[in-house]
N, C-alpha and C positions, 0 to 999 in steps of 0.2 A: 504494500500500500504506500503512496504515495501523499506526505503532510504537505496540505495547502499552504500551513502557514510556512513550512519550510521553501516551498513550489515559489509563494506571491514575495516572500522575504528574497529572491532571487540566488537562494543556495547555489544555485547549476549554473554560474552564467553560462547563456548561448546566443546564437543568432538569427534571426530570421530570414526566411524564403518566401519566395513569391509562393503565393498559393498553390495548390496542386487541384481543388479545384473550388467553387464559389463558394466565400464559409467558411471555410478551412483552408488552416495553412499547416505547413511542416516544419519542424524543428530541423537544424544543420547540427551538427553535435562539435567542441573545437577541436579538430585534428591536428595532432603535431608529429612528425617524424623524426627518427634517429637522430640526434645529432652532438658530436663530439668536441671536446675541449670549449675554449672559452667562448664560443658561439653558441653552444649548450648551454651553461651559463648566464649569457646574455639572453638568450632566448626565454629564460624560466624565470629572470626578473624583470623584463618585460610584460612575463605570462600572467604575473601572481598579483604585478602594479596595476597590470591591468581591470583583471580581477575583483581588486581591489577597491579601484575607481567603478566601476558597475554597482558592487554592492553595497558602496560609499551611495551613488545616485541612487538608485529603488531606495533605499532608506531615509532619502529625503525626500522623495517625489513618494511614498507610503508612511510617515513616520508613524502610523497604530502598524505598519504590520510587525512589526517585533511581540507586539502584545499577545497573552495567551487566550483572553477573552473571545474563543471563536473560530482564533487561526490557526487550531490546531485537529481542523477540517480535516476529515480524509474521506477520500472518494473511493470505493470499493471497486476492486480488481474485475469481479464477476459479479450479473444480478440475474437469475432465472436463465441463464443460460450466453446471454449476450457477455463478451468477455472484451476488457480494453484493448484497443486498437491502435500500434503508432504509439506515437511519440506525445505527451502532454503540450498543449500549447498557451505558453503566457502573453497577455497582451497588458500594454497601461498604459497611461493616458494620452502618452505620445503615439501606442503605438495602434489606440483603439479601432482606427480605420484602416490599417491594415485586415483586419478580422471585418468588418461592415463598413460598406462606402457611405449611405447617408446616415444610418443611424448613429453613428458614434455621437454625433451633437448630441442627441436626446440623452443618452449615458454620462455623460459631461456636464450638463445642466443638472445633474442630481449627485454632483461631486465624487462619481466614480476614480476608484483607484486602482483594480487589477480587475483582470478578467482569465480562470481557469477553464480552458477547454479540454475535453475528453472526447476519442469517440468510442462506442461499445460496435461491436460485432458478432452477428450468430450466421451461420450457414442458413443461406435460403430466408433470410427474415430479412426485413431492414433495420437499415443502419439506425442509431438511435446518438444521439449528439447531447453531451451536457455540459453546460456554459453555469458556471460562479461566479456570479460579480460580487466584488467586495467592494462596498460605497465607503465613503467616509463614518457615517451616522448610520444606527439604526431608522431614523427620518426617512433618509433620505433611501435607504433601500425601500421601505413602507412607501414612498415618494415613487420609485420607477416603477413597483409591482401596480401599482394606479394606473400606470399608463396606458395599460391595455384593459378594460374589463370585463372583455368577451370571457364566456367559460362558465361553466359550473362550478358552484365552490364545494370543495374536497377536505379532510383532514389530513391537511402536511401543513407541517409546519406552524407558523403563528396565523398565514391566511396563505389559502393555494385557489386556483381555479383550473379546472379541467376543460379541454377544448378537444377533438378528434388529433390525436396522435402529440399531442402540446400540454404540457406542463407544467404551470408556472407558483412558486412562492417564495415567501420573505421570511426567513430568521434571523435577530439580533443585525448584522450589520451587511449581510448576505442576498441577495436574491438570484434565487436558482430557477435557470430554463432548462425543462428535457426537452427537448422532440424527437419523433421518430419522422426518418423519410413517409412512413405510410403507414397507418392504424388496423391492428388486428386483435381480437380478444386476447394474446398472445402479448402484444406490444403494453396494450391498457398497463395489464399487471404487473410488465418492468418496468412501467414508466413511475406508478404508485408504488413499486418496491424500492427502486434507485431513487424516489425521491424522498418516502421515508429513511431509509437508511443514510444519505444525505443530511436530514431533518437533525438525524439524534445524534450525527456528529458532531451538531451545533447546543453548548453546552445552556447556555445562556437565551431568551426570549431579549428582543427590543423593546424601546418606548416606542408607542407611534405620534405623530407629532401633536403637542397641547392645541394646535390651532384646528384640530380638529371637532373640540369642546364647542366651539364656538357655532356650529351648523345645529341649529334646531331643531331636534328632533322628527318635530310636527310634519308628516308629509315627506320627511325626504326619501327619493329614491335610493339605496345604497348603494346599488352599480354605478351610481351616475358621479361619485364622490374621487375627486382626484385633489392631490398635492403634487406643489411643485414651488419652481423658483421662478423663471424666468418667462418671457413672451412669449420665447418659440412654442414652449408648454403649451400655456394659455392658448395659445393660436391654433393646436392639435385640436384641445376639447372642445375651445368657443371662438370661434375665429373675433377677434374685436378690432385693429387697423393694421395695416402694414407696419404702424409704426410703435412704437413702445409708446403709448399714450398714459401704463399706469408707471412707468418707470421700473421697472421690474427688474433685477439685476439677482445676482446671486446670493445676495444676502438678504433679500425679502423673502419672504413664508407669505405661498398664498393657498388656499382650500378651496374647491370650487363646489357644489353640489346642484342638482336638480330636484325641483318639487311635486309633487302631484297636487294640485289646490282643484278640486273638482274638474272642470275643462282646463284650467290651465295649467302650464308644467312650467312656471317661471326658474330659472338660472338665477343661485346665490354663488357670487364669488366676496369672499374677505383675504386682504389683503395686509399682512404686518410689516409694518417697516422698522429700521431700525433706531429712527428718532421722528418726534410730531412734527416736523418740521418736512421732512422729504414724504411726509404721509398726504399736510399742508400743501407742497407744492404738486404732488398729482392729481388733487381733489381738484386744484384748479386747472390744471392742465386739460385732466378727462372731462371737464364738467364744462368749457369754452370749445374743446374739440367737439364732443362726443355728443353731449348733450342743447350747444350750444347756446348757454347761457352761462355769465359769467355770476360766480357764487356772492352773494350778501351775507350767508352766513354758514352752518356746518351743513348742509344737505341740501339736494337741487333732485328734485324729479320732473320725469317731462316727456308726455307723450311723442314717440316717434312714429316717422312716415307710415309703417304697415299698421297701426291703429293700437299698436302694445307700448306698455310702460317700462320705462328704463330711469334709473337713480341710482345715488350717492349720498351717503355719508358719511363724514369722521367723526371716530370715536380716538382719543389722542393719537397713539403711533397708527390708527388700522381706517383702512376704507372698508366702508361695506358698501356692496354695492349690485344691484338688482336686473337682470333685464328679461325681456318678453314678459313682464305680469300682465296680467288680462284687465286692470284696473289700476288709479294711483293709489286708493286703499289695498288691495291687494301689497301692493309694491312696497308702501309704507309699512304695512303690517308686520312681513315678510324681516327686513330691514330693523324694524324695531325687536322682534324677535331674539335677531343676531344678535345685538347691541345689548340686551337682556344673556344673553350665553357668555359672553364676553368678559364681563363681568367675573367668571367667575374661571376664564383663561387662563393656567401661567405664564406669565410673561418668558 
């Protein structure tokens, strides 16, 4: 068995190769030949400085992975028949789009730091691929496993969802994908065996993030619930301008959710900033773009072109902020809600 934390800590330095084929790439192993007197020598303290310097960088572009808290994952050799395949493959942050051409952004916006690939192999069955991302935060892993929330939810882990041949969940600071090339009652049950076994490698559960206290109960849809940091996010779930209108950067916590209110399904998003002041200047920002009306005081609601309500409010560092309600009561209500949750946030 092969320790993650050992794997992401960069024990082995190696090199990587051009893919072999979409998805996957192969490890080069570093080859060195015979070689005599002081060119030997020289060769071997070049070899060891080098070395050196690698495992000097991963430890500052990872500073938890030394920690034992999780990183001392390991991935099982065999699961139901399916046995590892090739060479382990490491990626991080530089090297995340080597591994996925557009998605690495998405991975990087939720402060990803390694990424462990595996593939498993059985005769005559398909291949089955397992991908570890290690985030920064438990957050922010609870933050990428959002991203998608197609699936049936399963018992792995803290939250998992099951999809045809796809299987995704979040432990402590972790979120792990299986998939297989193609779905058979055969695959289902490696996929739910490698992913528990996976699970209970991970010693520790996470926090999921306090900004989630904040979504009112009343009515929300729970698939419909994402966190994140940044616009590109935002712009996945609810598309709102080409341009970063709430100012959204890396250090803001935003929660998004949908509602069912009898015919209508209004969109809450709250947004934390990290001082009243850059909370201040996007109310105003969003609320002259967006809304186009400039603010008198902390909240502007205001019926748009298709006949639905859209609004804002600051509550000191946080916007809340509402759109499609079917009414400005509605909207209001919705809003005042949050403001009432909040309240009782950790900051």
């Amino acid at each position: 068995m092969i320790g993650l934390g050992c794997i992401l800590a960069g024990a082995r330095p190696t090199e990587f190769e051009q893919p072999a084929r979409a998805g996957i790439q192969t490890l080069a192993g570093v080859r060195t030949g015979a070689l005599g007197g002081r060119q030997a020598q020289d060769r071997l303290v070049a070899k060891l400085s080098r070395a050196f310097l690698i495992l000097l960088g991963l430890s500052l572009l990872a500073p938890h992975a030394a920690r034992a808290d999780g990183n001392m994952l390991r991935l099982p050799q065999e699961v139901r028949g399916w046995k590892a395949d090739g060479e382990d493959k490491v990626f991080t942050r530089q090297t995340i789009f080597d591994y996925m051409d557009g998605g690495g952004e998405i991975y990087l916006a939720y402060d990803f730091q390694r990424l462990l690939a595996r593939e498993y192999a059985r005769e005559n069955a398909p291949r089955i691929v397992a991908e570890v991302y290690q985030m920064a935060s438990s957050g922010d892993a609870y933050g990428i496993f959002t991203h998608d929330t197609d699936g049936q939810p399963v018992s792995v882990g803290q939250n998992a969802l099951y999809s045809p041949g796809l299987l995704r969940f979040w432990k402590n600071r972790f979120f792990v994908r299986l998939q297989a090339e193609d779905e058979t009652p055969e695959v289902k049950t490696a996929l739910m065996a490698l992913g528990m076994q996976i699970a209970s490698g991970i010693p520790q559960e996470g926090r999921k993030p306090s900004l989630l206290a904040a979504l009112p109960p009343q009515g929300l849809i729970e698939s419909s619930v994402h966190y994140f940091h940044t616009s590109v996010s935002l712009n996945i779930h609810y598309f709102l301008a080409d341009s970063n209108l709430l100012d959204l950067n890396s250090r803001t916590e935003a929660v998004l959710g949908r509602y069912q209110q009898g015919s209508d399904k209004p969109y809450l998003l709250i947004v934390r900033y990290p001082r009243p002041g850059d909370a201040q200047a996007a109310f105003g920002q969003f609320s002259k773009a967006y809304l186009r009306e400039t603010p008198t005081g902390d909240a502007v609601f205001r019926k748009l072109e298709k006949g639905q309500f859209a609004g804002s409010r600051r509550e000191d560092r946080a916007l809340l902020l509402v759109f499609e309600a079917g009414s400005r009561e509605s909207a209001e209500k919705l809003v005042d809600l949050a403001a009432s949750q909040m309240k009782g946030v950790t900051p």
